[in-house]
N, C-alpha and C positions, 0 to 999 in steps of 0.2 A: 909198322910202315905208316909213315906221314901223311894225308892226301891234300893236295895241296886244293882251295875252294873252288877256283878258277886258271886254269891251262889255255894255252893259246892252241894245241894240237891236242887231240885226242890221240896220240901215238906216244903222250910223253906221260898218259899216265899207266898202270899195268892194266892188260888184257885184262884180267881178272875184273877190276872193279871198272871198267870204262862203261857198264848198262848204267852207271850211278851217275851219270855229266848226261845234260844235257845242253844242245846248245843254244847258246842267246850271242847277240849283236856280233859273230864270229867268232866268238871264241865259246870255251865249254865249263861249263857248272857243275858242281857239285850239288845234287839235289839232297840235302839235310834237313828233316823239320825243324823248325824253331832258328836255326841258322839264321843271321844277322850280317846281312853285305857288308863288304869294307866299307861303302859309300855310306851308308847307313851309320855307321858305326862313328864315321868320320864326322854325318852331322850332326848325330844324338851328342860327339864330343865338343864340337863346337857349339851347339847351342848351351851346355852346360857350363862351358868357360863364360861365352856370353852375360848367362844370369850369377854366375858369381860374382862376374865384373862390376853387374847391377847391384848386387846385394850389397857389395864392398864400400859401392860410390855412395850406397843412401845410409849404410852404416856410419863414413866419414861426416856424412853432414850432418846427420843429427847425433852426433857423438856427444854425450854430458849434457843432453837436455831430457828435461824430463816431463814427460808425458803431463804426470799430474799439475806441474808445478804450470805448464801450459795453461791446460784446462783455467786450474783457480786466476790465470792473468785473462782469460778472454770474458770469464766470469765478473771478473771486478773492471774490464772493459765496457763489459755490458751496464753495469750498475753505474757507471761514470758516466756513460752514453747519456743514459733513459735519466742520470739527475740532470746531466745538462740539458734535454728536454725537456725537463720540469720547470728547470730556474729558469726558461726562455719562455715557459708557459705554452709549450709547442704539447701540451697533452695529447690532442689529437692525434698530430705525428707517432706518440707514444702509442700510443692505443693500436691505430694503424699498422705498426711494427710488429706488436705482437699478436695481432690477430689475423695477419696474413697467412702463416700457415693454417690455419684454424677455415677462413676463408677461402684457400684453394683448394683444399678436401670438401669445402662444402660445396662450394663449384661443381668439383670434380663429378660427386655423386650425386650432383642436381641433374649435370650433364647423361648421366648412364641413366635415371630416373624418367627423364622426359623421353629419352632413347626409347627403353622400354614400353611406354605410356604408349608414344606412337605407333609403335610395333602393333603394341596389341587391340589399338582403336582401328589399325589397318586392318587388322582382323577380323575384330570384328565386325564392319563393314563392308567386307567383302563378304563373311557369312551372311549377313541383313540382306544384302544385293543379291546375294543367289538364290538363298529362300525365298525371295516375293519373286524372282525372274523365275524360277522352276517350279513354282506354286502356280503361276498365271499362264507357264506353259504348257502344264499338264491338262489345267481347266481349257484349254483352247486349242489339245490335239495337235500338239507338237510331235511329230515324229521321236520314237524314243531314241532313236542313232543322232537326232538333229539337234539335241536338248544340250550339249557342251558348243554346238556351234552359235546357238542362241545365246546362252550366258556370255561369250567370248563379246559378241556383240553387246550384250546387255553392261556387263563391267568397261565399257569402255563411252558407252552412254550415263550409267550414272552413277550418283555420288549420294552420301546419305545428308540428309538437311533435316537438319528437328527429331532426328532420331527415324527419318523414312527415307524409300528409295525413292530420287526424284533424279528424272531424266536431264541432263544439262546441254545446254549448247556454250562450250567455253566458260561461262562465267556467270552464265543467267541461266534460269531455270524452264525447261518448253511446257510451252501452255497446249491443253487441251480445244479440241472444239467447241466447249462449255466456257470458256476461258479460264477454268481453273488449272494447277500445276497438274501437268499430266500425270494419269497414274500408270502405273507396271501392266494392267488389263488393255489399255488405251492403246496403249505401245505397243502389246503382242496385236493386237489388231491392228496396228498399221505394219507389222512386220508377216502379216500374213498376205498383206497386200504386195509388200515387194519383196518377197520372198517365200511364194507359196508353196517351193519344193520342199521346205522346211516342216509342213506341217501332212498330216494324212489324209489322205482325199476322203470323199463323202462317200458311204456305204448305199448303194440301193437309188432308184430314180423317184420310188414312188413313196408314200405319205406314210407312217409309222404306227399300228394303232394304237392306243391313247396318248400320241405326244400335241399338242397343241401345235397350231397355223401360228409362225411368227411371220412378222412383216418382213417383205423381202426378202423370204428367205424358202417357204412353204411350207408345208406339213412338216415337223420334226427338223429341218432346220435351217439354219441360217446362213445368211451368207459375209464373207468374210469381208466386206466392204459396207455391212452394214452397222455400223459403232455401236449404235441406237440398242437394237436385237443385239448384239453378241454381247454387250455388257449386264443387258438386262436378262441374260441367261445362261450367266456364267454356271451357277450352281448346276444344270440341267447339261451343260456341255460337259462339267467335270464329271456328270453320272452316264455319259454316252445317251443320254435320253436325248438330248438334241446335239445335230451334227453341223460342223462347221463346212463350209460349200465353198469351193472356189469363186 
């Protein structure tokens, strides 16, 4: 018994094999693995007439020519070129011609070389920027939940200049209240000033025993508006021996 792939009625093929149709766009199939639709069949045959048709047409053209004999005419093309540059005294041009491939590879891999270069000076400058922002944050009692909101602001103020992190406004570099280029300590003190939820309050009201009276600040510590004291005590605030005071 024959079965035919596809039926318009599931009644025209026998009871027996009709759980084997299933149906699609109204009419019913034949479910066969590996089976190959007529449509399919139809295109796989026309694309096959297609590229013979191609094969046939590029065979005609280059019928009786020969490959090699090519080659040795673009070769002795070339050497008639490069002597008529010669005998015009157009060396240059000569030289030029054949050093362009030679100089777009060197291009090329200048091009991915400085790529590189950049990539990894970004790098490293954003490692420079973090380490002196999370070094002067920690000496000055930055909250530790607060210390990626502080970098977030810190990498968007600076830039590395002469191999340090310096604070930038645009284009030019912010000065201190000493008038020198601000440093990364300068800066968390004044980020302490506008943004004090960032950092942890002060332990205790009254004086600490053996930490020294800073100015403006009292027994054991300082207060975050004073530049003066909190810079000249950084070493003491990163040991908790002096506290930073709203």
């Amino acid at each position: 018994m024959t079965l035919k792939a596809v039926v318009e009625t599931i009644d025209s093929v026998p009871e027996a094999v009709r759980g084997m149709y299933a149906e699609k766009d109204g009419k019913f199939h034949l479910q066969v693995e590996g089976m190959v639709s007529a449509d399919k069949l139809s295109e796989f045959r026309d694309n096959n007439i297609k590229l013979l048709r191609e094969r046939d047409e590029l065979t005609k053209r280059f019928e009786g020519i020969d490959p090699d004999a090519v080659k040795a005419l673009q070769d002795q093309a070339k050497k008639i070129k490069e002597g008529e540059l010669i005998a015009a005294g157009k060396i240059e041009d000569l030289f030029a011609e054949r050093l362009a491939p030679v100089k777009q590879d060197y291009e090329s891999k200048l091009t991915a070389a400085q790529k590189d270069a950049a990539e990894a000076k970004a790098h490293l400058e954003k490692l420079l920027i973090d380490g002196a922002i999370r070094d002067a944050a920690m000496k000055a009692g930055v909250r530790a939940t607060a210390v990626d909101d502080v970098l977030l602001r810190g990498r968007a103020t600076f830039k590395v200049v002469d191999g340090k992190a310096v604070p930038m406004d645009g284009e030019k570099p912010v000065y201190g209240k000493n008038g020198d280029v601000m440093l990364v300590d300068e800066w968390i003190v004044g980020l302490a000033e506008r943004a004090p939820h960032l950092f942890e309050p002060s332990q205790g009201g009254g004086a600490a025993a053996g930490r020294p009276s800073l100015s403006g600040g009292g027994a054991g510590r300082v207060a975050a508006g004073d530049h003066k004291a909190f810079i000249a005590n950084l070493s003491k605030i990163a040991k908790r021996e002096v506290l930073v005071t709203g």
